[in-house]
C-alpha positions as CSV (number, residue, x, y, z in Angstrom):
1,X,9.9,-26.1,18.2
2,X,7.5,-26.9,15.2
3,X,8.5,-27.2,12.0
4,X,6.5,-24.3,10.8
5,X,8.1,-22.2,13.6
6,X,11.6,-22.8,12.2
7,X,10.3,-22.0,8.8
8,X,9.1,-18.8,9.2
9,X,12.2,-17.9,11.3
10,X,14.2,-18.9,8.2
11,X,12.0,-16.8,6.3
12,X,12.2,-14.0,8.1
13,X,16.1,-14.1,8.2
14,X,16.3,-14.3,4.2
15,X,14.3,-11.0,4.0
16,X,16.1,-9.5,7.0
17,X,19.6,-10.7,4.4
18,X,17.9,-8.4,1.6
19,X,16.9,-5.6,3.1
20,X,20.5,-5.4,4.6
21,X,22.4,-6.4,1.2
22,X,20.2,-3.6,-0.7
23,X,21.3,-1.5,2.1
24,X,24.4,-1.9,1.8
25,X,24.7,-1.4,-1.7
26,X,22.5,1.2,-2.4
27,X,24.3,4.0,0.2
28,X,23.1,7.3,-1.6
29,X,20.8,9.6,-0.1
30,X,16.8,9.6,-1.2
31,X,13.6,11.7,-1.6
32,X,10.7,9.4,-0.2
33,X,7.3,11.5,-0.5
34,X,4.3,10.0,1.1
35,X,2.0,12.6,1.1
36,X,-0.7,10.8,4.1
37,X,1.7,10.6,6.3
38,X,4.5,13.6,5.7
39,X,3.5,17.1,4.2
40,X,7.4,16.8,3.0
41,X,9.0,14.3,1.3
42,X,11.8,12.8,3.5
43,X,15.3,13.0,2.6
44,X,17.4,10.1,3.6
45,X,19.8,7.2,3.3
46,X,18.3,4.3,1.0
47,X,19.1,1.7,3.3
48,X,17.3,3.7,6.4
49,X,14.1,4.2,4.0
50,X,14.2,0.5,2.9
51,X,14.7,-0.2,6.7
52,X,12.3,1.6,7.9
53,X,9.3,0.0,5.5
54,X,10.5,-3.1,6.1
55,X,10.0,-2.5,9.9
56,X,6.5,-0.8,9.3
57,X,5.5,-4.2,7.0
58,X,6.8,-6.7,10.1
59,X,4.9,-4.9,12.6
60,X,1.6,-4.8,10.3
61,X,1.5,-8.6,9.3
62,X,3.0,-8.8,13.6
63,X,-0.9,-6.9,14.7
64,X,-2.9,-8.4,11.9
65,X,-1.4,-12.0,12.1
66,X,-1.9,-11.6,16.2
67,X,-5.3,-10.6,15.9
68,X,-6.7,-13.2,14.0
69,X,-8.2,-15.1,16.7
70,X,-11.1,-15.0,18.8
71,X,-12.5,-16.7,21.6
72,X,-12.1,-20.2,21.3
73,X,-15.2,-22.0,22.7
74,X,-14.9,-24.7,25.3
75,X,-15.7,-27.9,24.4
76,X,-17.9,-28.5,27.7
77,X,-21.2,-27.2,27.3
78,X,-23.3,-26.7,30.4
């Protein structure tokens, strides 16, 4: 395992550790409007709204890290 692999995994963990310690910590219930996406604003736990755009932030920098690529030419040309 690289280097940069363990890195990022200890990266990941320290955000995972804040977005559980505001969780814990912030237990009351919230009004989260986002008008594009819900006509209504949600009404929920903190720590489930935190989770939840944590989890929506992960899986966008997960699809736009992924698709950074291309095709990789070959190095033997005809």
């Amino acid at each position: 395992m690289s280097f940069k692999a363990v890195l990022k995994s200890i990266c990941f963990l320290i955000l995972l550790f804040v977005v559980l310690y505001v969780g814990m910590y912030n237990t009351g219930r919230i009004s989260f409007a986002f008008p594009l996406a819900t006509p209504k604003p949600i009404n929920a736990p903190a720590a489930l709204i935190f989770f939840g755009m944590f989890a929506i932030g992960v899986l966008a920098g997960t699809l736009l890290h992924g698709s950074s690529g291309g095709k990789k030419s070959s190095s033997k040309e005809k």
